[in-house]
MOPAC internal coordinates of N, CA, C and O (Angstrom, degrees):
PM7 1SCF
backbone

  N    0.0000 0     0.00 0     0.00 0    0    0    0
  C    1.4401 1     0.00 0     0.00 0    1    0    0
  C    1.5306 1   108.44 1     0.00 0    2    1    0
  O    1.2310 1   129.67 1   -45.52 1    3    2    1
  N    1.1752 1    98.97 1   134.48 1    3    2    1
  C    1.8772 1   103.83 1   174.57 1    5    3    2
  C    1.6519 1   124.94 1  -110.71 1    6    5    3
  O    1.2310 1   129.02 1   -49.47 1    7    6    5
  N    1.2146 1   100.23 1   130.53 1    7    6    5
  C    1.5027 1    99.46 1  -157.99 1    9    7    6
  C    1.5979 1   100.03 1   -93.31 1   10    9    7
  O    1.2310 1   110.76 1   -40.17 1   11   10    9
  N    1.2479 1   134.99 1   139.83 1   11   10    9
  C    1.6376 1   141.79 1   117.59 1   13   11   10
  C    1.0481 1   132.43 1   -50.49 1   14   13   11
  O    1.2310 1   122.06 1   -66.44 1   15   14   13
  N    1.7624 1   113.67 1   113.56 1   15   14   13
  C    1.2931 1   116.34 1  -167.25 1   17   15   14
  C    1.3437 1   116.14 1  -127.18 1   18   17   15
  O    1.2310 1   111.46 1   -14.36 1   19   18   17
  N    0.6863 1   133.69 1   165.64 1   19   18   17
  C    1.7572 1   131.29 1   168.99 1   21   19   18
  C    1.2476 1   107.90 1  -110.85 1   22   21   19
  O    1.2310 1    87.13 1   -77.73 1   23   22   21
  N    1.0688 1   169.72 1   102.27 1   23   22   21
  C    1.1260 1   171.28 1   125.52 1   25   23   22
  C    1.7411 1   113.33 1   -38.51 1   26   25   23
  O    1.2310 1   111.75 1   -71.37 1   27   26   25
  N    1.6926 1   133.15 1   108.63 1   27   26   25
  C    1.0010 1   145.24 1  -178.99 1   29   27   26
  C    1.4930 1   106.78 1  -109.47 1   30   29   27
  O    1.2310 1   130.64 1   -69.59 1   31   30   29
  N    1.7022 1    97.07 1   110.41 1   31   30   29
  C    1.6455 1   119.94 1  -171.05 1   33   31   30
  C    1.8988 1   101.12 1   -67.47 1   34   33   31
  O    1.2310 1   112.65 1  -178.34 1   35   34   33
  N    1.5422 1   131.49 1     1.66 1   35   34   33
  C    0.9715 1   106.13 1  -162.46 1   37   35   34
  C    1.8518 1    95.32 1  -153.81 1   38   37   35
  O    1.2310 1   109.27 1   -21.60 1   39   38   37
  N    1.1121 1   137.72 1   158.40 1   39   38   37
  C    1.3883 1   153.22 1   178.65 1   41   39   38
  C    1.3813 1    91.34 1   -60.66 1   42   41   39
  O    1.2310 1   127.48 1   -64.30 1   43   42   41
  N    1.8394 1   103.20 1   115.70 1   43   42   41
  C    1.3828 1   107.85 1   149.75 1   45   43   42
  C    1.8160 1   104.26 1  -129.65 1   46   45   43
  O    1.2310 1   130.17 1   -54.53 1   47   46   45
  N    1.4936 1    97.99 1   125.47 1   47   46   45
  C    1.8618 1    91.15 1   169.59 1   49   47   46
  C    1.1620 1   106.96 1   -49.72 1   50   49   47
  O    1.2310 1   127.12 1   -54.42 1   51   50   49
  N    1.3728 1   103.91 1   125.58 1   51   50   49
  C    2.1169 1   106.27 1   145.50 1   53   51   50
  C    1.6823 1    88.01 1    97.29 1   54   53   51
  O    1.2310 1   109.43 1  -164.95 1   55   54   53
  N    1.4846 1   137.41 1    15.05 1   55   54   53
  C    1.3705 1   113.77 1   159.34 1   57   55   54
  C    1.6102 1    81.71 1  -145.18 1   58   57   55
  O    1.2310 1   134.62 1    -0.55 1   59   58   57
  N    1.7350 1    89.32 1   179.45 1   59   58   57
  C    1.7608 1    86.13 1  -144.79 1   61   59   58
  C    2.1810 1    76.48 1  -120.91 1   62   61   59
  O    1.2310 1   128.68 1   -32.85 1   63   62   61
  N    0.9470 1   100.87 1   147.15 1   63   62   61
  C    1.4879 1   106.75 1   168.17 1   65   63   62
  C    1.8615 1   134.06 1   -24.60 1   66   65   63
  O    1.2310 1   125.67 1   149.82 1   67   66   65
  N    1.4389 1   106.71 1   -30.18 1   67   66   65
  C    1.1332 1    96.20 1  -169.26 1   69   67   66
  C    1.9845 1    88.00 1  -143.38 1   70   69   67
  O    1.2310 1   117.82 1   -57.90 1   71   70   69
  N    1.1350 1   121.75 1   122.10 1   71   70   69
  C    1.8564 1   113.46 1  -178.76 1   73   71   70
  C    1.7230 1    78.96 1  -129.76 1   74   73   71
  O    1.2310 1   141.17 1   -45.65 1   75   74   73
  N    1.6562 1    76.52 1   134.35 1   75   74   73
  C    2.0174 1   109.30 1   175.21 1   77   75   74
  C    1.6581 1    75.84 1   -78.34 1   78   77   75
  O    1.2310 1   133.38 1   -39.65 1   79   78   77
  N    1.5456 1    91.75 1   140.35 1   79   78   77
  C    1.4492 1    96.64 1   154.11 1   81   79   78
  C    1.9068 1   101.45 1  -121.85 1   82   81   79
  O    1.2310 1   123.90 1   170.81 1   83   82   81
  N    1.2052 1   110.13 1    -9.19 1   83   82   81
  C    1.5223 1    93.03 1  -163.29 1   85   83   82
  C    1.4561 1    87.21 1  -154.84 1   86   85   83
  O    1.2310 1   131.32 1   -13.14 1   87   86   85
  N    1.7744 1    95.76 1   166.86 1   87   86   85
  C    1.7303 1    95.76 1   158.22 1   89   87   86
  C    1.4856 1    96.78 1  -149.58 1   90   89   87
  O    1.2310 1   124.49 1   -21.24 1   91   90   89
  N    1.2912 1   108.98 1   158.76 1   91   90   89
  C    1.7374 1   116.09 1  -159.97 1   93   91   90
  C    1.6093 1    98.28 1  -144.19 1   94   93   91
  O    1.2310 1   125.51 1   -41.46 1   95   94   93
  N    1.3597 1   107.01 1   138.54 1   95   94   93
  C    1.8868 1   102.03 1   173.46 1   97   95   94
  C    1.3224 1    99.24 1   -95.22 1   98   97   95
  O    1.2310 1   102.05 1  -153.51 1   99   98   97
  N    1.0741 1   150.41 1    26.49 1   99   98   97
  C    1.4782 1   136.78 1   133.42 1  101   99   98
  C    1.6574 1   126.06 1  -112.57 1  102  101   99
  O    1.2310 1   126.16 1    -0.55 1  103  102  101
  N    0.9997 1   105.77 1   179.45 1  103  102  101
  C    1.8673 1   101.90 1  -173.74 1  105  103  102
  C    1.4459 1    71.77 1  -102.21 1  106  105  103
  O    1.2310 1    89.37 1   146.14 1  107  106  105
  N    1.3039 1   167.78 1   -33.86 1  107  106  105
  C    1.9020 1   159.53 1  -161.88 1  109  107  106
  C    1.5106 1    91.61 1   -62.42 1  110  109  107
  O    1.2310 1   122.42 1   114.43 1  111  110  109
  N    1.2784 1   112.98 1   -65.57 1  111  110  109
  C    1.4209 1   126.82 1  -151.42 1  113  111  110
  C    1.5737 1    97.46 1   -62.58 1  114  113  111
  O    1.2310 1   116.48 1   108.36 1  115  114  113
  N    1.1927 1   124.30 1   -71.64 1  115  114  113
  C    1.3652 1   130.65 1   153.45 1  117  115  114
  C    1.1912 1   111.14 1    -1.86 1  118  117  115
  O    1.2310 1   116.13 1   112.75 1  119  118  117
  N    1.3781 1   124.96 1   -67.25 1  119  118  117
  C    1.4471 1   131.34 1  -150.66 1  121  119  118
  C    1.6046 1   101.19 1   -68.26 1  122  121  119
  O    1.2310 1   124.31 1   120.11 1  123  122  121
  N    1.4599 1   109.33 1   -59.89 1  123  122  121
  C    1.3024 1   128.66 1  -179.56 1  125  123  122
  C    1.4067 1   123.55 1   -46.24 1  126  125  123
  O    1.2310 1   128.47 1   152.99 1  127  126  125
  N    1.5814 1   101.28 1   -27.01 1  127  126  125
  C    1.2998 1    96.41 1   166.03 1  129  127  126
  C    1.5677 1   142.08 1   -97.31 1  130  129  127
  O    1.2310 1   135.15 1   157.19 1  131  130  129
  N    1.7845 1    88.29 1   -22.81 1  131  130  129
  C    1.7018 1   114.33 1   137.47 1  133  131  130
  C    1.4646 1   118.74 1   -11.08 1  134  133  131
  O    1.2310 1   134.22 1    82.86 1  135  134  133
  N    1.5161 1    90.10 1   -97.14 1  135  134  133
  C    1.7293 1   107.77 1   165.64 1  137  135  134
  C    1.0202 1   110.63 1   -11.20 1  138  137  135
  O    1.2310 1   122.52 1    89.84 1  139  138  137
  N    1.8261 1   112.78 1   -90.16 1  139  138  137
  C    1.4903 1   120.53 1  -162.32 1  141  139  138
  C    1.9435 1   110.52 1   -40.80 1  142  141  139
  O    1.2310 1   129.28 1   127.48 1  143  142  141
  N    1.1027 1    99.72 1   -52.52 1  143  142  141
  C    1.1941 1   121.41 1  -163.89 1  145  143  142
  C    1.4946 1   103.45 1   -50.02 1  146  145  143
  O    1.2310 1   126.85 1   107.74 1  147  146  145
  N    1.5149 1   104.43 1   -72.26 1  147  146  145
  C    0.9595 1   125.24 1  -179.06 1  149  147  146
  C    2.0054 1   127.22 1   -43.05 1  150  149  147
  O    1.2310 1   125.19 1   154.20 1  151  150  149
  N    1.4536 1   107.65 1   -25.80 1  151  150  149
  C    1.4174 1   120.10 1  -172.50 1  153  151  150
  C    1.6235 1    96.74 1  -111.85 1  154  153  151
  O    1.2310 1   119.80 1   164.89 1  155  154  153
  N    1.3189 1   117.98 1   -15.11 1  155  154  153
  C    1.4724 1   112.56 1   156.62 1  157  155  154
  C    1.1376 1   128.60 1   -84.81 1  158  157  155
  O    1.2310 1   121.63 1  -179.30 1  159  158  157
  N    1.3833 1   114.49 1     0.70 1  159  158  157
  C    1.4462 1   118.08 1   168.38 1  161  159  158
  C    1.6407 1   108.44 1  -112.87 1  162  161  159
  O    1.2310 1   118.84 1   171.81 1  163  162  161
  N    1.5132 1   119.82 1    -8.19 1  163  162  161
  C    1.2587 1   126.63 1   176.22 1  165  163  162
  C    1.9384 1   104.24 1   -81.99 1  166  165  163
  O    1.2310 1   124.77 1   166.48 1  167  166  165
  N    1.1878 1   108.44 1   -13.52 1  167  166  165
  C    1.4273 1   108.39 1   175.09 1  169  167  166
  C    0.8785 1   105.11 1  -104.27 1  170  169  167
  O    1.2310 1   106.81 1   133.24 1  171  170  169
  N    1.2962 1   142.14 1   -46.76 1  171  170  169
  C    1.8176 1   138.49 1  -161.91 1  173  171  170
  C    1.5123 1    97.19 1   -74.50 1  174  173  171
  O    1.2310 1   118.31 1   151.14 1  175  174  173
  N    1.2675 1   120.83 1   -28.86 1  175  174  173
  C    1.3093 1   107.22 1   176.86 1  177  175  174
  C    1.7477 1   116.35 1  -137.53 1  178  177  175
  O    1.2310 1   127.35 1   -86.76 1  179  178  177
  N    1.0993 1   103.46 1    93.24 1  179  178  177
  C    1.8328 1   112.30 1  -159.67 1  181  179  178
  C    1.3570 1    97.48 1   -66.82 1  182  181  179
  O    1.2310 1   117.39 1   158.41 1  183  182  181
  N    1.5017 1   122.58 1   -21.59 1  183  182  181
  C    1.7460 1   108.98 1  -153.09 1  185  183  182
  C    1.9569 1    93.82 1  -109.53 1  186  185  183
  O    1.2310 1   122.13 1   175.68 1  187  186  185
  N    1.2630 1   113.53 1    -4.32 1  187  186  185
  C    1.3097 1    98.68 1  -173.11 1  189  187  186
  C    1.7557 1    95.95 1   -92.39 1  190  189  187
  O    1.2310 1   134.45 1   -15.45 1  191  190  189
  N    1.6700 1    89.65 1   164.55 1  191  190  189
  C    1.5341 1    82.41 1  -169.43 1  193  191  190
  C    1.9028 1    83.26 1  -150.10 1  194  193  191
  O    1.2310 1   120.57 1  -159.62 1  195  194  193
  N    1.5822 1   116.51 1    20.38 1  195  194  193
  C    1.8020 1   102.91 1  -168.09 1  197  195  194
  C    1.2116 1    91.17 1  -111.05 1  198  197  195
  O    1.2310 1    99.95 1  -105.34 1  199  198  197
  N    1.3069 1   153.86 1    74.66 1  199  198  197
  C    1.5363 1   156.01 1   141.92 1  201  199  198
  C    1.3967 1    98.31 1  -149.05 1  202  201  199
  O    1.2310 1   129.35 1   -38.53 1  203  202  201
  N    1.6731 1    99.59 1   141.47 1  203  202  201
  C    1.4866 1   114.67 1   138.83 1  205  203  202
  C    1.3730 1   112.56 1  -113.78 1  206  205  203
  O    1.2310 1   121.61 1   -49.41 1  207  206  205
  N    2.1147 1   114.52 1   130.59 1  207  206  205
  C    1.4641 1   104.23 1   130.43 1  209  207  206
  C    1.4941 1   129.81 1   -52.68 1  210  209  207
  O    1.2310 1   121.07 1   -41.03 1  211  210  209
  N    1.3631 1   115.57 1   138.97 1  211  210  209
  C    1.6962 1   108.77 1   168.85 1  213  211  210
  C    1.7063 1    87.87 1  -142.65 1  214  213  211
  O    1.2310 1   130.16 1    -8.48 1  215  214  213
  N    1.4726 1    98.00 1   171.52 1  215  214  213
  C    1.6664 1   109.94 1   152.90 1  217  215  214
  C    1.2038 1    99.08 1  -103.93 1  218  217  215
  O    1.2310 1   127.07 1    -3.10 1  219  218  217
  N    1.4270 1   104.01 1   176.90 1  219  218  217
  C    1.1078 1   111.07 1  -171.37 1  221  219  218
  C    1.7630 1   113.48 1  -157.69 1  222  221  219
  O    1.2310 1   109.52 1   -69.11 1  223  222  221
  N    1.0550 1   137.25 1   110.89 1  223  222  221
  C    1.3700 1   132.72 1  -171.90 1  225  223  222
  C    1.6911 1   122.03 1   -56.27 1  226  225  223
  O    1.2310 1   103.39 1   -74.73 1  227  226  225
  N    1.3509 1   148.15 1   105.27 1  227  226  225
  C    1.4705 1   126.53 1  -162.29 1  229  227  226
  C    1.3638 1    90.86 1  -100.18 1  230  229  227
  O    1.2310 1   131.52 1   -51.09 1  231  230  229
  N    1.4839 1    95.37 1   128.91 1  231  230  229
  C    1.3444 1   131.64 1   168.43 1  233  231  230
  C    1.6410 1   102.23 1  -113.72 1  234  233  231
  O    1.2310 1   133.87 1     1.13 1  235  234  233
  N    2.2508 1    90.78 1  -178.87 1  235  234  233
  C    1.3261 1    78.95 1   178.96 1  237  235  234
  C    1.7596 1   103.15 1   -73.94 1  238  237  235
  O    1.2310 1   130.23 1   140.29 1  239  238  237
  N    1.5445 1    97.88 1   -39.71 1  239  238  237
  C    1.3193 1   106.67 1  -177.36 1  241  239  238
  C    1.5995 1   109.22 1   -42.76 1  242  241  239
  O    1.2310 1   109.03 1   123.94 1  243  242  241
  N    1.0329 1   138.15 1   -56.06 1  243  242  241
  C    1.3890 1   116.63 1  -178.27 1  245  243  242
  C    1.1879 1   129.68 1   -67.47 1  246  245  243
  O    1.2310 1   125.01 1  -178.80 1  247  246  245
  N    1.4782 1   107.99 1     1.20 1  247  246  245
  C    1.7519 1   116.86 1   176.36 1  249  247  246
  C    1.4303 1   118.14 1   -93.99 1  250  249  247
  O    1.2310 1   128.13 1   154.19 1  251  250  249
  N    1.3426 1   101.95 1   -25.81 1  251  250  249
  C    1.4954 1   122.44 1   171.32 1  253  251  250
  C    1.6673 1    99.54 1   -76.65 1  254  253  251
  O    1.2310 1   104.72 1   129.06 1  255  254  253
  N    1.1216 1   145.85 1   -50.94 1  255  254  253
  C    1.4443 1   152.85 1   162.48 1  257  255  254
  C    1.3100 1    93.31 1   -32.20 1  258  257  255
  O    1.2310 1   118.92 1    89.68 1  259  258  257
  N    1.5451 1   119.66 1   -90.32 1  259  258  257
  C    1.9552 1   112.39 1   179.23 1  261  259  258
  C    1.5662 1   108.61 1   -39.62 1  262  261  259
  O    1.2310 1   112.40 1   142.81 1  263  262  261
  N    1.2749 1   131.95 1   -37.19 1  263  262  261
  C    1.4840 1   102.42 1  -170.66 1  265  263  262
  C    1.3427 1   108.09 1   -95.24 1  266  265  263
  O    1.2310 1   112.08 1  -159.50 1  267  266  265
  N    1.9327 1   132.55 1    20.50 1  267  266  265
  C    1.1288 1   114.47 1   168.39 1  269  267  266
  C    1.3542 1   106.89 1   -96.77 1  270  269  267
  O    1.2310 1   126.44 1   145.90 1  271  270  269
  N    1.7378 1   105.22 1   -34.10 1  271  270  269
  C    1.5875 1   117.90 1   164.82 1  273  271  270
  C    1.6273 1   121.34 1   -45.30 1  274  273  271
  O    1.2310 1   126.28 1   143.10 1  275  274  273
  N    1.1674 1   105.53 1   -36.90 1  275  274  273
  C    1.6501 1   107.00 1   163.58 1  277  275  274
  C    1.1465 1   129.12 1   -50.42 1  278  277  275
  O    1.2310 1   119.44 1   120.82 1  279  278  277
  N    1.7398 1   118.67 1   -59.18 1  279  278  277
  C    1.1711 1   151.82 1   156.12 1  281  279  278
  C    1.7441 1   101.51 1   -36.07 1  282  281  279
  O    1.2310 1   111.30 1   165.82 1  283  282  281
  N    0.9300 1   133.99 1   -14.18 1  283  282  281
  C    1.8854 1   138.39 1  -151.93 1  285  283  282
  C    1.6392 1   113.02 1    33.59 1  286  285  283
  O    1.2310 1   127.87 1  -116.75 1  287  286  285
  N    1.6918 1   102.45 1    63.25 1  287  286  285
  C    1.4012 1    98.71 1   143.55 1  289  287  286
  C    1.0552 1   119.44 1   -89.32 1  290  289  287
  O    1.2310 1   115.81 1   -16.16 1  291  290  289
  N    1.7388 1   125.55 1   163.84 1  291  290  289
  C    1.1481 1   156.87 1   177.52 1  293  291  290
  C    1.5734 1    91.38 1   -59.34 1  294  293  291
  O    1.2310 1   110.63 1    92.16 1  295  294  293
  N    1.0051 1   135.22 1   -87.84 1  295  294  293
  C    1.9111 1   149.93 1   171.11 1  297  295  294
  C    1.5228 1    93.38 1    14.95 1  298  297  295
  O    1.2310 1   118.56 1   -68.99 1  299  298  297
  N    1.1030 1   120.35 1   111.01 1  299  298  297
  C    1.4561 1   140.00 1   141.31 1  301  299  298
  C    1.8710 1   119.52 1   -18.07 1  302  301  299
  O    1.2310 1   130.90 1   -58.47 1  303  302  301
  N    1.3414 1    96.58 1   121.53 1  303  302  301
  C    1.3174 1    92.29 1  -179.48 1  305  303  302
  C    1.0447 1   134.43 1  -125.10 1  306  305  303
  O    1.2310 1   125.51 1  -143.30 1  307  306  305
  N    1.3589 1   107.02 1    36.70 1  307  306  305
  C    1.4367 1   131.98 1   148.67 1  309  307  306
  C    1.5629 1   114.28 1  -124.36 1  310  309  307
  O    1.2310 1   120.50 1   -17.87 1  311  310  309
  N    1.3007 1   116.65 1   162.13 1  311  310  309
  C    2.0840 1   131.81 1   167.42 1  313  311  310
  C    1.4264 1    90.84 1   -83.60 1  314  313  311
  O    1.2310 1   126.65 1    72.64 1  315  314  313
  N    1.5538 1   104.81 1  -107.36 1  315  314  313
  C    1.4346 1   140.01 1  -129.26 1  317  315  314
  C    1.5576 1    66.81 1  -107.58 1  318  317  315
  O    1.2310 1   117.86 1   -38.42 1  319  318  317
  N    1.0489 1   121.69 1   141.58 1  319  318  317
  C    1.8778 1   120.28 1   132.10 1  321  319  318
  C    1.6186 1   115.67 1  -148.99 1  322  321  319
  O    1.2310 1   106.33 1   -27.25 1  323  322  321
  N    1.2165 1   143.00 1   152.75 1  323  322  321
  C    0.7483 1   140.80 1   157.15 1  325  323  322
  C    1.7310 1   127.25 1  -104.64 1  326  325  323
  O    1.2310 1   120.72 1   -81.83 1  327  326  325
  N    1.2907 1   116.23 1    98.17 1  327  326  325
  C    1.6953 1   145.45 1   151.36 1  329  327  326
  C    1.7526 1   108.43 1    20.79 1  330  329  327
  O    1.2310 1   123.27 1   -26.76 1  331  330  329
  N    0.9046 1   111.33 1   153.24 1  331  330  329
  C    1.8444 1    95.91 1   154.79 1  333  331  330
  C    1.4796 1   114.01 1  -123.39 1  334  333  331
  O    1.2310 1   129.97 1   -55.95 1  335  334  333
  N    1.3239 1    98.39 1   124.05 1  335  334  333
  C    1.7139 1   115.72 1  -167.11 1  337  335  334
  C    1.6097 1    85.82 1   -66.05 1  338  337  335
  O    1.2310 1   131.93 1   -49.20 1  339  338  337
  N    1.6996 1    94.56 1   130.80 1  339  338  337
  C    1.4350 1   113.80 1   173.71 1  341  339  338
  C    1.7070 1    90.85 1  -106.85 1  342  341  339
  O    1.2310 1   135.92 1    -1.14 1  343  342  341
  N    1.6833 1    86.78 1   178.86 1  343  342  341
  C    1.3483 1   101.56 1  -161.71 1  345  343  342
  C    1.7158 1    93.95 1   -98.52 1  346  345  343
  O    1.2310 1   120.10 1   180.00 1  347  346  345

């Protein structure tokens, strides 16, 4: 299963670092919605630059990653991700 995530590069009270927005059974489907997502938020907001969309593969390991990030470890909470190319 492939997760949609938002990833927020910067401290906001009251949301937590990383919100699933979706889950997709392919890494395609995922991507595509990346994209969309991703270039609709690259227009509505030209000057922000502190989130990435990524997918993201759920493992156990990456579930264990969200629940240390919960906890407020330091530990990275993403692997592999790929960015969304702004314009």
């Amino acid at each position: 299963m492939w997760l949609l995530v938002i990833v927020l590069l910067s401290n906001v009270p009251g949301f937590d670092k990383m919100i699933k927005l979706e889950t997709y059974s392919t890494s395609e489907e995922c991507q595509i919605e990346r994209n969309r997502i991703g270039y609709e938020m690259a227009a509505a907001y030209p000057n922000e630059r502190d989130f990435v969309i990524a997918c993201q593969l759920s493992t156990t390991e990456y579930n264990a990653r969200l629940l240390r990030a919960a906890e407020g470890s330091k530990a990275p909470l993403l692997g592999a991700w790929q960015p969304v190319a702004y314009r």
